[in-house]
C-alpha positions as CSV (number, residue, x, y, z in Angstrom):
1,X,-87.0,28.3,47.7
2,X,-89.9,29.5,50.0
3,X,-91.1,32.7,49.2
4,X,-93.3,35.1,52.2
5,X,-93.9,38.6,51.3
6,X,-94.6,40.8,54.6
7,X,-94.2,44.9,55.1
8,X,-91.1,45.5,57.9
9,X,-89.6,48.9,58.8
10,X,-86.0,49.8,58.8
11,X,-85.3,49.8,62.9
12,X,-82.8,52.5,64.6
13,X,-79.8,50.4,64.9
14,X,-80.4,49.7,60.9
15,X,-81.4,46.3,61.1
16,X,-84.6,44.8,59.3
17,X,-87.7,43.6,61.2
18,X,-89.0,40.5,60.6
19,X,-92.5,38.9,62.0
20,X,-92.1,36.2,64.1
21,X,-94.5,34.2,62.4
22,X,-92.4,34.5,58.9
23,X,-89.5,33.1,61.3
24,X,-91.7,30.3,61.5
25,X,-93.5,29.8,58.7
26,X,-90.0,29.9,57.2
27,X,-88.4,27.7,60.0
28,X,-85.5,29.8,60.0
29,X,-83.1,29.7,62.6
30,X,-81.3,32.7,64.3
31,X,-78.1,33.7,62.0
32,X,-79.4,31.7,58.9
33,X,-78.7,33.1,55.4
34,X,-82.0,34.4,53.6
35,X,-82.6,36.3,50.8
36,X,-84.2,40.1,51.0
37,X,-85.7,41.8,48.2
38,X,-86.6,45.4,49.4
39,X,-89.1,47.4,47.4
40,X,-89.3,50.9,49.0
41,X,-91.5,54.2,47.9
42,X,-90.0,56.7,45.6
43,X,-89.4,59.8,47.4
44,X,-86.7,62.2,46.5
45,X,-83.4,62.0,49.0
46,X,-80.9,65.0,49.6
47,X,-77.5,63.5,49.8
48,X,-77.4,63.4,53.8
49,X,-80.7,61.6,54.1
50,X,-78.7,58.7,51.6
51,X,-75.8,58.9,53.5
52,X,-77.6,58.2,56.7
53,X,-79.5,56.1,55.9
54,X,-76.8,53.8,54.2
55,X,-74.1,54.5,56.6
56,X,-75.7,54.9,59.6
57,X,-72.6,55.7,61.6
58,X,-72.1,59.0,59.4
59,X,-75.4,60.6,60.3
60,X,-73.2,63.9,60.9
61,X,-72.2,64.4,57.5
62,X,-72.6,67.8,56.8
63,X,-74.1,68.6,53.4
64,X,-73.0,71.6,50.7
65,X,-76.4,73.9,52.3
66,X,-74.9,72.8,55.4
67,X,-71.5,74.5,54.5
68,X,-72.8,77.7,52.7
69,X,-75.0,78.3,55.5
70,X,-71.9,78.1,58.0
71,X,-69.8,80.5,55.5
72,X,-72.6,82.9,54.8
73,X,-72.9,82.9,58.9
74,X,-69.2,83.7,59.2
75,X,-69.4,86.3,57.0
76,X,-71.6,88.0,58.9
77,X,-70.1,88.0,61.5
78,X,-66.7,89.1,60.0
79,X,-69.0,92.3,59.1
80,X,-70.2,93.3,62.2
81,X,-67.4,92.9,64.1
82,X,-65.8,95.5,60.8
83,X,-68.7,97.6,61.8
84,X,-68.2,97.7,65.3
85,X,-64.7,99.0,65.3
C-alpha cells in the first residue's frame, strides 16, 4: 500500500480536499477506494459544534443553553405582560 501524508481542510459541503498532485502521485482515479487516516487538533467541542460537524445537515440542532435561554426569555416576557395589566 502507498502511503502520502499531506494537510487538507474539511470543505463546506463536508467533503475532504485532496491535492491534485497526491491524485497523481497516487494514480488514483475519480471514485476509487482509498484509505484516510485523519489526525485533527484537540480542542474542546460543545455538543452542536459535534453535531454539525458530523451531520452536517443538522446544523440547526438546538443545544440545552439554547433551550434555557428561550425559557428564561419566555419567562420574561410572561412577567411583563403580568406587570402590564
Amino acid at each position: 500500500m502507498q502511503t502520502v501524508e499531506f494537510v487538507s481542510k474539511l470543505l463546506p459541503d463536508g467533503h475532504l480536499f485532496c491535492p491534485q498532485d497526491v491524485v497523481r502521485q497516487l494514480r488514483v482515479q475519480k471514485e476509487t477506494q482509498i484509505r484516510v487516516v485523519i489526525t485533527a487538533p484537540k480542542r474542546a467541542m460543545d455538543r452542536r459544534s459535534i453535531v454539525a460537524q458530523t451531520f452536517g445537515a443538522f446544523k440547526e440542532v438546538p443545544t440545552s443553553s439554547d433551550l434555557f435561554s428561550e425559557r428564561k426569555a419566555q419567562e420574561k416576557q410572561k412577567e411583563a405582560r403580568r406587570w402590564l395589566k
